[in-house]
N, C-alpha and C positions, 0 to 999 in steps of 0.2 A: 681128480687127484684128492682132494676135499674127502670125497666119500670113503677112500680109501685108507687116509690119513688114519693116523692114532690120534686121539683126541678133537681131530679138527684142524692138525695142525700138518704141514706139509714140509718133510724134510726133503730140502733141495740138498742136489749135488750142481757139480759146476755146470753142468747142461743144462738142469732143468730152473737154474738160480737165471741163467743168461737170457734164455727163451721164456720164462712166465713172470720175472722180476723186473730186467733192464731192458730186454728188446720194446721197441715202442712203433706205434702205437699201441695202449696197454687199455681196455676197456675196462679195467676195475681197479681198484685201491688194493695194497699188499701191503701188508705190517712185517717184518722181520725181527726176529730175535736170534745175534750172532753170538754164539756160545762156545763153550767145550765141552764134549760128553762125558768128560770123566775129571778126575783128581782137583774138581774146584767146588768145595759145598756151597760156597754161595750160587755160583752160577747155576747149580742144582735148585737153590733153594727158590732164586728167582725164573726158572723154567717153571717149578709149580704151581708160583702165582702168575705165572703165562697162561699156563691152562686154563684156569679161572675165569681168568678175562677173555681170552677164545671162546670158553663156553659160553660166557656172556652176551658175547656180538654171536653165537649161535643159536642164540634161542631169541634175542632181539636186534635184530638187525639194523644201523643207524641211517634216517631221511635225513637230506639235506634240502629237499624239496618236499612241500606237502604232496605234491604231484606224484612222489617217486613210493611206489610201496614199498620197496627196498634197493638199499645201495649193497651194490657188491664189495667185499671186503672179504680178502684170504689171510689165512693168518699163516706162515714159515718159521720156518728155524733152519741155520743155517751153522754144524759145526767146523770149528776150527780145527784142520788136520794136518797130518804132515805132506799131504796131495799139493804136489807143488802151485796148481794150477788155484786151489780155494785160499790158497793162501796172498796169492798176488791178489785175489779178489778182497781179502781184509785189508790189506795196503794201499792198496788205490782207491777203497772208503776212509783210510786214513783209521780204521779201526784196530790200534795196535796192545790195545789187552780188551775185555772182555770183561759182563756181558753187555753187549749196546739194545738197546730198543730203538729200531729205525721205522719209519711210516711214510710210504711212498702212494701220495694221491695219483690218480689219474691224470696224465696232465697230456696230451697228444700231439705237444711241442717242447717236451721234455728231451735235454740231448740225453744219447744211451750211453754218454762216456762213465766209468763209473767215479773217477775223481770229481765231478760236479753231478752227480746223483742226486746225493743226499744235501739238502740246507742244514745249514747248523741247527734250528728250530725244528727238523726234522728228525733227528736223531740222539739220545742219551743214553750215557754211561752210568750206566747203574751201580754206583757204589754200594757198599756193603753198610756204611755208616748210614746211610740216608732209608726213607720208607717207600719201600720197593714193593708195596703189596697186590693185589689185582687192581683195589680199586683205584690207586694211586696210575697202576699201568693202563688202565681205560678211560682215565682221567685224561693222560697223555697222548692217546688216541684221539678222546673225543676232542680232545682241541686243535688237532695238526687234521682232522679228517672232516672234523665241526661238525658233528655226531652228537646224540645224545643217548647211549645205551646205560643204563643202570646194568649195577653188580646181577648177574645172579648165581641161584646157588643149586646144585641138585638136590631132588629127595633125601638123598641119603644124608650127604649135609645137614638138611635142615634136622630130618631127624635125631643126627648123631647131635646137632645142639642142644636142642630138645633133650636128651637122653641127659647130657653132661650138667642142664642148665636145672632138670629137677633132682639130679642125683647131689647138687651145690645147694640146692636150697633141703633137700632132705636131711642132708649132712649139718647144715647149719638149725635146725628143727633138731634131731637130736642134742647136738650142743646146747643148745639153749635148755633142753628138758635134763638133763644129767650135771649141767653147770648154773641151775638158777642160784643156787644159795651165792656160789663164786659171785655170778652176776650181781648178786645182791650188794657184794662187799664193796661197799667204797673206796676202799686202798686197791679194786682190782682197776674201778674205771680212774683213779690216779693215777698209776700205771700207766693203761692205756693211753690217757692225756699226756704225761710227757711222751712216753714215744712218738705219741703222733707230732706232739711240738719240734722232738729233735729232727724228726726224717723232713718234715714239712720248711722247718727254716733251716734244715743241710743246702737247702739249693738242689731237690730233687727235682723239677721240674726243667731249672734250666739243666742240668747233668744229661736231663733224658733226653732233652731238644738239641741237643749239642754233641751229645755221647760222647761227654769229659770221660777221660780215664781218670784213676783214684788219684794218681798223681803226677808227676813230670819221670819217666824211666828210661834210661839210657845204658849203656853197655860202657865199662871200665876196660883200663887195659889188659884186662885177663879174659875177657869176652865175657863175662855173669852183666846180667841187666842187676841194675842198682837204682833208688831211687833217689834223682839229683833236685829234684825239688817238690816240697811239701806243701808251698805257697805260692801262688803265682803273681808275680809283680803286677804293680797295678789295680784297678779298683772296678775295669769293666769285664774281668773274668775272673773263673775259679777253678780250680780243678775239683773234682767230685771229692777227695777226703779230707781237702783239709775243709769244705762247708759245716760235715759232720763234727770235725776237730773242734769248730769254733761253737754251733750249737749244743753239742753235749757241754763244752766248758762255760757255755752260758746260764746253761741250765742247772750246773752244778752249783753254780755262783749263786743262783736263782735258793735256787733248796735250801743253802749255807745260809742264806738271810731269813729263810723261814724257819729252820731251827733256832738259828738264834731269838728268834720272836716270840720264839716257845720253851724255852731252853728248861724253862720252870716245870714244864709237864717232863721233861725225863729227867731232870737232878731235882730231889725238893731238899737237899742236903745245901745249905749257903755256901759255903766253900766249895762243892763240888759245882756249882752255877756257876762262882768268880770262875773257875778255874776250866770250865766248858765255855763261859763268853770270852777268856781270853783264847783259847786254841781256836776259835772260829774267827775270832778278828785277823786272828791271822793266816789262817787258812784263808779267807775274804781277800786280804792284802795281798797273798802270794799268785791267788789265782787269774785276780784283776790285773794283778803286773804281768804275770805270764799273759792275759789276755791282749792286753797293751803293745807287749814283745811281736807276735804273733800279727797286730794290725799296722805295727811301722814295718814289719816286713813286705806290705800291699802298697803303704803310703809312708813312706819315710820323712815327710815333714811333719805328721803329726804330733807332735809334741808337748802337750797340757802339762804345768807342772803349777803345785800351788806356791811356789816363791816365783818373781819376777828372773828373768837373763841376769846376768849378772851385767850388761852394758846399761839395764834400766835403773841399776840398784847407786850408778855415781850421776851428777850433775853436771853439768857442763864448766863450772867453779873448781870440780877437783879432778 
C-alpha cells in the first residue's frame, strides 16, 4: 500500500484503518495524521508539513537497535467524513476537532479496543497557534517511537533554496551598489537605530513566543468586534500593541531630551531657544505623565510623587 500511496502516505478508510492500524498483533510502527480534506487551511497547511516528515523516515528510516537495519514505520492519514462508521472511529479516539498527530508503536499485547488505543503521550492536537512544522512533527515521532531520523529535503527543495537564497543576497548587492551614498548618511543608520530600538524593546520576541494579539478584542452588543483592552493587567504579560505603545513613547521622550541638549544648533535666536526649552519641558512633562498613566494601568500601586502622602506631612501632636 506504501508503494502505491501518494507521497508515502496511506489514506485509510474504515476497513483498511481496522485491519493495518488496530487489529493486533501488528509487526510495525503506524503514525497517523486524523484530518479533514477540505474547508480547514490549517489542517491543509499541517498535511504539508506531514509530507516532509514522511519523506523523511522515507529516505532514512529510524533504528532502535544497532542490530536492526531498519525499523518499519508507515505513515496514514485518516479523513474526517460524514461516513458514519470513520466517524465513530474519531469518538472512540476521543478525537473531536482536528488535526491530531497520533504514533502507534508496535506493541503485540496491545488491546485493539479503540478508546484505549492511543496513550495520552501518544497522540497531539496540533493547534494552529503553536509550531507545527515537519521538524517539530519528526521530533514528536522520534520520541514516542525513540528514532532518530533528521529533516530531509528533496532536490528540488534544496534547489529552489538555493535559487531564492542567491536571488536575497543578489538583491541585497545591488542595494548596497545604487544606495552607497544613502548608506553613507548618518541620519540613515539613526533611523535604522531607533527602529530597531522600538521593534526590539516592543516585546517582539515574547509577542512571537506567545502569538499575543495586538490587543484584548471582543464583540459589543451589536456584534462589531471592538477593542476592550489596550493594557493588560499585571506586570507578567502584554499584549503585542500596547509593548510598541510604550517603546515608541519612550523613545520619543528619549529624542525630546536630545533636542533639548541641542536646542542651540536649531534656534541661535535667544528668545526663540527660551521659548523651544520651554515647549519641550513640557512636552517632556506631558509625555512622562502619559507614560506614568499608562504603567499604573499594569501596576496600580505605583505611585512616586515628589511631596510626602499627606498622612506623612501631620505628627502624631496634631
Amino acid at each position: 500500500m506504501e508503494a502505491k500511496a501518494l507521497h508515502g502516505i496511506i489514506e485509510f478508510n474504515k476497513e483498511t484503518y481496522m485491519k493495518y492500524v488496530v487489529k493486533n498483533p501488528r509487526p510495525y510502527d503506524v503514525v497517523v495524521l486524523y484530518s479533514v480534506p477540505q474547508n480547514c487551511d490549517h489542517c491543509l497547511d499541517v498535511i504539508e508539513e506531514y509530507k516532509q516528515a514522511t519523506y523523511s523516515f522515507y529516505r532514512e528510516r529510524g533504528n532502535t537497535h544497532a542490530s536492526t537495519s531498519e525499523k518499519k514505520i508507515f505513515f496514514g492519514l485518516l479523513y474526517f467524513t460524514q461516513d458514519k462508521p470513520l466517524q465513530d472511529i474519531f469518538k472512540s479516539h476521543g478525537f473531536m476537532t482536528v488535526p491530531y498527530l497520533a504514533v502507534s508503536a508496535m506493541d503485540p499485547k496491545r488491546d485493539a479496543k479503540l478508546d484505549t488505543f492511543f496513550a495520552e503521550t501518544d497522540k497531539w492536537l496540533v493547534g494552529s497557534t503553536e509550531v507545527f512544522d515537519a521538524q517539530k512533527q519528526i521530533d514528536f515521532i522520534n520520541n514516542n517511537l525513540r528514532t532518530d531520523v533528521q529533516l530531509k529535503f528533496t532536490f528540488f527543495q534544496i534547489l529552489m533554496k538555493n535559487i531564492v537564497g542567491m536571488s536575497i543576497i543578489a538583491c541585497l548587492g545591488f542595494i548596497v551598489k545604487y544606495s552607497y551614498n544613502v548608506l553613507l548618511n548618518q541620519w540613515t543608520w539613526f533611523a535604522i537605530a531607533i527602529a530597531a530600538w522600538v521593534i526590539c524593546t516592543g516585546g517582539l520576541v515574547y509577542s512571537m513566543l506567545n502569538s499575543m494579539p495586538w490587543f484584548k478584542f471582543e464583540r459589543n452588543e451589536f456584534g462589531s468586534i471592538v477593542i476592550t483592552e489596550y493594557f493588560m493587567r499585571g506586570q507578567r504579560g502584554q499584549w503585542a500593541g500596547e509593548g510598541y505603545i510604550i517603546s515608541v513613547l519612550v523613545t520619543v521622550i528619549g529624542l525630546t531630551y536630545l533636542f533639548l541638549c541641542n536646542v542651540e544648533k536649531f534656534a541661535s535666536d535667544k528668545g526663540q531657544q527660551r521659548m523651544w526649552v520651554l515647549f519641550t519641558l513640557m512636552a517632556i512633562w506631558m509625555m512622562q505623565h502619559l507614560l506614568l498613566i499608562f504603567y499604573r494601568i499594569k501596576s496600580p500601586w505605583y505611585n512616586p510623587q515628589f511631596a510626602p502622602p499627606d498622612y506623612y506631612q501631620k505628627g502624631s501632636l496634631l
